[in-house]
C-alpha positions in Angstrom: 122.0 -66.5 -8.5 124.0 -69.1 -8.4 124.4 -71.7 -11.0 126.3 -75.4 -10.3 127.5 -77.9 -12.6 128.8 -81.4 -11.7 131.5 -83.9 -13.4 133.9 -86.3 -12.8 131.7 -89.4 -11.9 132.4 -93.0 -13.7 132.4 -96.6 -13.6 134.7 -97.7 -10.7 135.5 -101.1 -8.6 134.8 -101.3 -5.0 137.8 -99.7 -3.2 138.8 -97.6 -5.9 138.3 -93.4 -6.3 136.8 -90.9 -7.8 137.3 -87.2 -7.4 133.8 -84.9 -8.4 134.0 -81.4 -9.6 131.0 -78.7 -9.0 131.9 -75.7 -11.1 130.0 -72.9 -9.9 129.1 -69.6 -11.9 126.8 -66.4 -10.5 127.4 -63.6 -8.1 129.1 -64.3 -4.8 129.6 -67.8 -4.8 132.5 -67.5 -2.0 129.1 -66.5 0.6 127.6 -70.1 0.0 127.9 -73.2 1.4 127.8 -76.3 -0.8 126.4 -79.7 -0.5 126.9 -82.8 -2.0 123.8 -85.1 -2.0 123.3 -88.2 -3.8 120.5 -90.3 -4.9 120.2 -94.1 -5.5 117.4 -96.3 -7.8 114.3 -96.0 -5.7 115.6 -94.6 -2.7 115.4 -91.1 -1.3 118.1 -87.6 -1.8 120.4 -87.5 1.1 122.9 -85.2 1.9 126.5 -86.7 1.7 128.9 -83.7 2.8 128.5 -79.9 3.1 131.4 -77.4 3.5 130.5 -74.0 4.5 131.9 -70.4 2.8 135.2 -70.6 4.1 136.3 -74.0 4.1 137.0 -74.6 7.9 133.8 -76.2 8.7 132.7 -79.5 7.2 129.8 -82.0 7.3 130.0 -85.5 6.2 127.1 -88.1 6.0 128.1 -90.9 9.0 128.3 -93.6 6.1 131.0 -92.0 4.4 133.3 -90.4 6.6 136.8 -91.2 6.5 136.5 -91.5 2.8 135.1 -88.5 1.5 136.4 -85.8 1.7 134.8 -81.9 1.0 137.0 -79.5 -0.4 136.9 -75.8 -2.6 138.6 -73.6 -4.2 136.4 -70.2 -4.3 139.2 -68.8 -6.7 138.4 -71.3 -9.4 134.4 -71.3 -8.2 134.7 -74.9 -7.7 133.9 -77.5 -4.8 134.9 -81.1 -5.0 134.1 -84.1 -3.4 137.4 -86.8 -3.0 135.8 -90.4 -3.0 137.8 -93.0 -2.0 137.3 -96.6 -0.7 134.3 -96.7 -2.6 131.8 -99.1 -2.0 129.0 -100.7 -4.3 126.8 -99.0 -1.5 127.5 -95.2 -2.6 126.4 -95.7 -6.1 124.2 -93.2 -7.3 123.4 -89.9 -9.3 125.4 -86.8 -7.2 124.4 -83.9 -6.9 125.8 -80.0 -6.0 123.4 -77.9 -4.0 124.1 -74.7 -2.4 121.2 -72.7 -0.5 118.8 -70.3 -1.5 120.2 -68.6 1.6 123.8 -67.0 1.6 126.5 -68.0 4.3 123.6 -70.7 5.3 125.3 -74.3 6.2 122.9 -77.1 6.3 122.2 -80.2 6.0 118.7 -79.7 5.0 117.8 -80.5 1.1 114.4 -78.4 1.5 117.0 -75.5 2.3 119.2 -76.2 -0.9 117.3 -74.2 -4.3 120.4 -74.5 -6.4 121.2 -77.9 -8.2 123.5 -78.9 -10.5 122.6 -81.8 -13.3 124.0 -84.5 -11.2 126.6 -86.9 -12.3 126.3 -90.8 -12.3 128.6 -92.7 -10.1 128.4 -96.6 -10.5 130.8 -98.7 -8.0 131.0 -102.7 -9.0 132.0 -105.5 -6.8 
């Protein structure tokens, strides 16, 4: 079981950054890939980047690449997500998710069982 825990979300001005942190505790958490999915006032979860056991293979939501960027550590059990040229667009609560599934990389949310709390990001204009 793996168990997830996200931070480092704020109030921040269009163009600005934000780095989130998803500390991860449980058995194995080097065998899972993470996801970071986000979810706006009245709209739908969708999957924003995913990076798979290892590190060398990444996912990123069309909308936000080449500003996000998908990163972890697995000796420090922690995955983060490096927002930059934020736009009033990517507000919303965030979300860590890794797969019921060991060594599984999607982009699916119905395959994702393990959530963290979320953390609110808010970008102004």
């Amino acid at each position: 079981q793996v168990q997830l825990a996200e931070s480092g979300g704020g109030l921040v001005q269009a163009g600005g950054s934000l780095r989130l942190s998803c500390a991860a505790s449980g058995c194995s958490f080097k065998n899972y890939a993470v996801g970071w999915f986000r979810q706006a006032p009245g709209k739908e979860r969708e999957c924003v980047a995913v990076i798979n056991w290892s590190g060398d293979n990444t996912y990123y939501l069309d909308s936000v690449r080449g500003r996000f960027t998908i990163s972890r550590d697995n000796a420090k059990k922690t995955v983060f997500l490096q927002m930059n040229s934020l736009k009033p667009e990517d507000t919303a609560v965030y979300y860590c998710g890794a797969p019921k599934e060991s060594l599984l990389f999607t982009v699916l949310i119905d395959r994702y069982d393990y959530w963290g709390q979320g953390t609110q990001v808010t970008v102004s204009s």
